[in-house]
N, C-alpha and C positions, 0 to 999 in steps of 0.2 A: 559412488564406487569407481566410477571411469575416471572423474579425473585422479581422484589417487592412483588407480593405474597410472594416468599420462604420468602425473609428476613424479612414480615409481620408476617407469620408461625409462623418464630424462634422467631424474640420479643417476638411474645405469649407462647410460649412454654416453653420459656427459664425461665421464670418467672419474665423476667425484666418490664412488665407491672404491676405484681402485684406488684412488689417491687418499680415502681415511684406511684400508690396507697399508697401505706404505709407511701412513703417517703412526698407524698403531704397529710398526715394525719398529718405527726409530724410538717410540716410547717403552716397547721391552730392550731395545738396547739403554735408551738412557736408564731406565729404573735395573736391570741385569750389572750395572758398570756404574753407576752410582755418580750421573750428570746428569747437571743440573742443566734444566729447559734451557734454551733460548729461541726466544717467542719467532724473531725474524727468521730464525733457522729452520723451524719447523713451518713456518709459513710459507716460507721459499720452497722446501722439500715438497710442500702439499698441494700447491697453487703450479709449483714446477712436474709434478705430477701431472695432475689434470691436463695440463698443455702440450706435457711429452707423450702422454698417451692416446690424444684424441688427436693430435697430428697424427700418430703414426699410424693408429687404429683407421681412420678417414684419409688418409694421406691418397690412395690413389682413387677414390670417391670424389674427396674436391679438386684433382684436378683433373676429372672425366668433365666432359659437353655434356652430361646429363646434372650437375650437380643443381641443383636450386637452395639459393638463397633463403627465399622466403619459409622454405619445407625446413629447413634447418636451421633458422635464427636463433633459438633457445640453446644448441650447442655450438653453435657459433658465438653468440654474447656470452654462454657460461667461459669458451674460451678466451674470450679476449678478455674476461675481468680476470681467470687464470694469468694471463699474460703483464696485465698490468700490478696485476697485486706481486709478482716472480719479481718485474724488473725493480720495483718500491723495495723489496726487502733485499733483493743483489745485491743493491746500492747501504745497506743498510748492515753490510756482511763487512767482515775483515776480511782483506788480501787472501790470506791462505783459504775462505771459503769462497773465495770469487774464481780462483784458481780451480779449485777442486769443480766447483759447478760447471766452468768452459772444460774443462778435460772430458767429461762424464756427458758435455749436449755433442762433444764431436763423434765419441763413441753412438749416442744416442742417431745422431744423422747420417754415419754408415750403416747402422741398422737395416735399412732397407736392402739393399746390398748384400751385407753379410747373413741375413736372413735366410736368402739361395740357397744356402748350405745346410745340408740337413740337423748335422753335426756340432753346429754355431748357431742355431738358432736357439735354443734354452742354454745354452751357456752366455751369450750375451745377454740377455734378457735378465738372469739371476745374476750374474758378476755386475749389471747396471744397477740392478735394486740392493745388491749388497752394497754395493759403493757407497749408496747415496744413503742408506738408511743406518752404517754401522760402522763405514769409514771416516764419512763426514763430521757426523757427529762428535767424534774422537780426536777430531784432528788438535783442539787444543786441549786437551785433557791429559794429566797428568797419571792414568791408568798405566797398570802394566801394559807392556807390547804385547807379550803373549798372551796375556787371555784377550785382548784386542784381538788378537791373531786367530785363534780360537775361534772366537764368538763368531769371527769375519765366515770362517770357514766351516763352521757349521750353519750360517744361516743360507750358504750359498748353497750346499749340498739340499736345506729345508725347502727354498726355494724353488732349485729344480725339481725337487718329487710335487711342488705344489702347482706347477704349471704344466705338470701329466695329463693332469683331466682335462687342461683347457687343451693341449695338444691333440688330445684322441677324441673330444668333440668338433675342432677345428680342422679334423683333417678331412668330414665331408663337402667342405667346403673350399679348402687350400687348393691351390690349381697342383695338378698333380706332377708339373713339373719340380715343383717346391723338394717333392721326397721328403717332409716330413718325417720324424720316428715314426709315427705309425703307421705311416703310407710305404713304407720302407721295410719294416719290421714286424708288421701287423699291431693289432689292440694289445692282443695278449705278453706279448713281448715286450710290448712300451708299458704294460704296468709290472711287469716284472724289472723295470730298468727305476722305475719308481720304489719300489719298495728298497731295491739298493740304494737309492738314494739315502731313503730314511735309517735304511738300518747304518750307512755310513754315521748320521747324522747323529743315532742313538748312541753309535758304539764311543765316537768324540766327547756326548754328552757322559756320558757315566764314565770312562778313563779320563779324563781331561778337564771339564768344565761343565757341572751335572747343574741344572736349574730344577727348580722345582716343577714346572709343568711342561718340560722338554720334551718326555716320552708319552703324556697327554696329547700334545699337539701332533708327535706323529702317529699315535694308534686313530686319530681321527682324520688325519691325513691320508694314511693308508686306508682306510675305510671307504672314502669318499673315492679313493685309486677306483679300488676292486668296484664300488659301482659304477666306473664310469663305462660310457658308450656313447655312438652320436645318435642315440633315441633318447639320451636326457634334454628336456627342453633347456631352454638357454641360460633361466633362470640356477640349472644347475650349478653353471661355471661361473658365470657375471656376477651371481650373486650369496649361494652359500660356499662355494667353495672361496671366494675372494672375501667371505667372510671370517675367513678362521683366524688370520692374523689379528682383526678386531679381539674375538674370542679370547685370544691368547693374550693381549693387554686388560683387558678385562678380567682375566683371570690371577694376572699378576700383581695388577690393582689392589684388586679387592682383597686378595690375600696377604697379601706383602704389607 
């Protein structure tokens, strides 16, 4: 049982859960718009995941004097096979997605920076994973614009009520100069700024472009809001909450 723990640890840690998130984001977009896979694209998006995340997640850990190598080789090698498997399929991408990829890593490296801002942090954070999971994808696809347009803009709105709970667990932690929404506004206020989100999210879905399991996804979104606090263990956030976009490919899946 321990080491399934460890190897559960590393999954989470390594950032390959939130990278099959992301990657079961681009899969309700491709099956929702009706594109067809492309293996290197989605391999880029997943592998370019884990590497955008665990830098930024680790980014002021590796370069502190306390870091160790040895303590952290498992997500150190999961990243750098991230890193080599990104630049194999970059190269393996057409122009217009090598473009779209360098726009989306310079936004990604003022991250840090823009983060400061209380106000810019879940909006960059959703505008980067909309980008890459519902922009990209589309770039050669012959779909309408506006339900492009749509989908863009309801998964950004999805996106920020889904990074709620990881905000109001993160803010006992966040240095409080950060100011955070929660640290700013309080819990209760930050999950009423969540539910706005969704109900924006529902109201686009049923006027504009209704899917089948759209209001599914946010009555358990919102659900997960209203439990949240920083007395859920961690496994809360890291792991079922960053589960839902799985869920939601799966549910599309199997029914569709």
């Amino acid at each position: 049982m321990l080491v399934l723990k460890q190897i559960f640890d590393l999954y989470i840690k390594s950032s390959l859960h939130v990278a099959f998130a992301i990657f079961s984001f681009v899969k309700v977009v491709e099956l929702s718009l009706n594109i067809s896979s492309n293996v290197f694209l989605e391999l880029a998006i997943f592998s370019g995941s884990v590497l955008g995340y665990s830098v930024l997640k680790y980014f002021e850990f590796w370069k502190s004097t306390k870091f160790s190598i040895h303590k952290n080789k498992s997500v150190l090698g999961i990243t750098t096979v991230a890193f080599l498997t990104f630049v194999f399929c970059f190269f393996q991408l057409k122009f217009s997605f090598q473009i779209a990829f360098l726009q989306i890593f310079f936004l990604v490296v003022l991250y840090p920076f823009l983060r400061k801002y209380w106000f810019l942090k879940i909006a960059v954070v959703s505008f980067c994973v909309t980008y890459v999971v519902s922009y990209i994808p589309t770039l050669e696809t012959k779909t309408v614009f506006f339900y492009d347009a749509i989908l863009q803009v309801k998964l950004f709105f999805l996106i920020c009520a889904l990074l709620i709970p990881l905000e109001i667990y993160d803010s006992q932690h966040d240095a409080i100069t950060l100011q955070t929404i929660p640290q700013k506004f309080g819990i209760k206020k930050t999950k009423y700024l969540g539910y706005v989100f969704l109900a924006v999210f529902c109201i686009l879905s049923l006027i504009l472009r209704f899917e089948r399991f759209d209001i599914v996804i946010a009555i358990i979104i919102g659900l997960f809001i209203e439990f949240s606090s920083t007395k859920n263990t961690k496994y809360y956030t890291s792991f079922w909450v960053e589960s839902i976009p799985i869920l939601w490919w799966l549910l599309v899946l199997i029914f569709n």
